[in-house]
C-alpha positions as a Python dict, from the first residue, in 0.01 Angstrom:
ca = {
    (1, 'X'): (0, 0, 0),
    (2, 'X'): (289, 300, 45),
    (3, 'X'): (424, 202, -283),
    (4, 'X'): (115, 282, -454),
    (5, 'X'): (73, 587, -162),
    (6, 'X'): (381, 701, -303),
    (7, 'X'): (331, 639, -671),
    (8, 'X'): (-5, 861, -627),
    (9, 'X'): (210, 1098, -412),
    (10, 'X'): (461, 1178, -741),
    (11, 'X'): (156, 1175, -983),
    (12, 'X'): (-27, 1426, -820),
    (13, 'X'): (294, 1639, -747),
    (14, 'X'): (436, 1634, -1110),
    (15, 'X'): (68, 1747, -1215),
    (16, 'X'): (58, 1998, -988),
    (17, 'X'): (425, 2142, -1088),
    (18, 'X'): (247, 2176, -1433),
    (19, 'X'): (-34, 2313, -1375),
    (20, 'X'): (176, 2550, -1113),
    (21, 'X'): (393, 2659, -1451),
    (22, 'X'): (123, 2720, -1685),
    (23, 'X'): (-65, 2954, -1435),
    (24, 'X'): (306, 3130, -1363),
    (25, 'X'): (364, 3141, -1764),
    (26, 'X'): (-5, 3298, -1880),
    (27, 'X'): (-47, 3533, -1531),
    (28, 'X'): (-80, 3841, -1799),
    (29, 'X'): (-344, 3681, -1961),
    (30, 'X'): (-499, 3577, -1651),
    (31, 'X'): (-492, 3923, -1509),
    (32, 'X'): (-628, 4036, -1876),
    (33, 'X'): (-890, 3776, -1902),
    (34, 'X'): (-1033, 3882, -1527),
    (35, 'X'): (-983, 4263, -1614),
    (36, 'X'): (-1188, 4216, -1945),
    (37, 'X'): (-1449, 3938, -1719),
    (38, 'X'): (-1518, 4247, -1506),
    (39, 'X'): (-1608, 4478, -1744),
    (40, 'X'): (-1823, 4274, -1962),
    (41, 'X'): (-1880, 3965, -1719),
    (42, 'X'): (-1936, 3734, -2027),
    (43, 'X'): (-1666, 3702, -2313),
    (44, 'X'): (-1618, 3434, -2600),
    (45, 'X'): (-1434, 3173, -2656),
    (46, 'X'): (-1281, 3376, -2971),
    (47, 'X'): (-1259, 3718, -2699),
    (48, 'X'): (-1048, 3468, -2444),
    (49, 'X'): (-827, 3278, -2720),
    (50, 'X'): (-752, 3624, -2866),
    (51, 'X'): (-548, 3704, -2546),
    (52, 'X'): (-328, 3401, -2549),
    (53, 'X'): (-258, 3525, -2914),
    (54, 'X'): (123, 3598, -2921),
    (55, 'X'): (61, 3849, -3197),
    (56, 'X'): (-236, 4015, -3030),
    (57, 'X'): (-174, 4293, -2796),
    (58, 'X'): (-510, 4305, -2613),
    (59, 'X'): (-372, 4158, -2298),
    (60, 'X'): (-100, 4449, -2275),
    (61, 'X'): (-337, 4706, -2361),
    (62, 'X'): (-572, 4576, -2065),
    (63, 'X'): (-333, 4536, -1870),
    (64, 'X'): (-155, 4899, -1885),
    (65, 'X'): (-513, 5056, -1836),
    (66, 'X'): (-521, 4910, -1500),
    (67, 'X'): (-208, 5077, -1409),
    (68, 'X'): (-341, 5396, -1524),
}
């Protein structure tokens, strides 16, 4: 039973790392994302995928208003 306790143990930590890194690597879009869910409190799927766009600048733009 602890080997499988400690298989489980690694599984969820490795996932957890992952998901850790992909919340640390979009936090500008996250911040955008919420800034832009507050102001219209419903946004697209097309809205959303348009601020993980590398090329778009929407999530810098939201961003820098906040700071404003």
């Amino acid at each position: 039973a602890s080997v499988i306790d400690e298989e489980v143990r690694e599984i969820v930590d490795t996932c957890y790392k992952k998901a850790k890194k992909i919340i640390e690597d979009h936090m500008e879009q996250l911040h955008a994302s919420a800034a832009l869910l507050m102001e219209k409190e419903k946004i697209g799927r097309e809205e959303f995928e348009s601020l993980f766009d590398a090329d778009n600048n929407q999530a810098d733009s939201l961003t820098n208003e906040e700071t404003v």
